[in-house]
C-alpha positions in Angstrom: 22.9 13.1 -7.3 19.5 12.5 -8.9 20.9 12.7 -11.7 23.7 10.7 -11.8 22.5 7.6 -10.0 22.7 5.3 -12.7 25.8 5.2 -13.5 26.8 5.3 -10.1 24.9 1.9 -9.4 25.9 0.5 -13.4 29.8 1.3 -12.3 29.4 -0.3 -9.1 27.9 -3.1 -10.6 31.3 -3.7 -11.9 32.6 -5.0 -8.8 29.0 -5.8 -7.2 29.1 -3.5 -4.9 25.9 -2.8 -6.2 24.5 -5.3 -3.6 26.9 -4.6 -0.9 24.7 -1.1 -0.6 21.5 -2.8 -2.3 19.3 -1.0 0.9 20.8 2.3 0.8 20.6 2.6 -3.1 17.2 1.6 -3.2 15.9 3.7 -0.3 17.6 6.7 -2.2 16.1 5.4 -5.7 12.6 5.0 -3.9 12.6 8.6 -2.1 13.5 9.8 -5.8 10.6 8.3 -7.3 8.0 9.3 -4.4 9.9 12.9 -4.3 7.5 16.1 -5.2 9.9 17.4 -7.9 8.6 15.8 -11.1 12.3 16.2 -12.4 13.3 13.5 -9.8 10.5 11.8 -10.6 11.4 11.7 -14.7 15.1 10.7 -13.5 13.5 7.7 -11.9 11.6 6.2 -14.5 14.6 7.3 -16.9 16.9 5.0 -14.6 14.2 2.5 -13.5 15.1 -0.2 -16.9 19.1 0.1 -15.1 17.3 -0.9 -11.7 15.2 -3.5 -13.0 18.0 -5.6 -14.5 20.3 -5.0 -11.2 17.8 -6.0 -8.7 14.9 -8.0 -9.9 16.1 -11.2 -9.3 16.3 -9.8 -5.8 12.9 -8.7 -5.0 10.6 -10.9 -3.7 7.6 -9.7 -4.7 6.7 -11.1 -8.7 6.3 -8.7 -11.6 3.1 -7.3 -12.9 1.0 -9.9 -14.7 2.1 -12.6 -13.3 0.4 -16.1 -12.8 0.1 -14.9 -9.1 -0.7 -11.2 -9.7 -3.7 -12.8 -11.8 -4.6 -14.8 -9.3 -4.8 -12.0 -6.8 -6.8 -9.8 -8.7 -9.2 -12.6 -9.3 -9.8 -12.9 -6.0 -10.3 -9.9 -5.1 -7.1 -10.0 -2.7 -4.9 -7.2 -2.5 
């Protein structure tokens, strides 16, 4: 499945059902990434560009060096 999982979520992006099952395709893609297998791991960052244009625009958390992940570090806030 590990292996597939991008064009699972790209084909289902079609209809955008992609965000109907947004939580259980990034709880999968997150146990993939934090998995023990580095071959898992290598799948993840090989379909982590496919997840970054699905769902970035639905995280709420902004992107590495950002005005307010600057700011942060400046502070000393974590």
């Amino acid at each position: 499945m590990a292996y597939i999982i991008g064009k699972i979520v790209n084909k289902l992006s079609a209809f955008d059902l992609h965000l109907k099952y947004k939580d259980q395709i990034l709880t999968f893609y997150k146990a993939m990434v934090e998995h023990r297998d580095p071959g898992n791991n290598l799948t993840g960052i090989y379909n982590l560009p496919c997840f970054n244009l699905l769902y970035k625009d639905l995280v709420s958390r902004p992107p590495p060096g950002t005005a307010a992940t600057q700011s942060t570090r400046a502070t000393g806030a974590a």
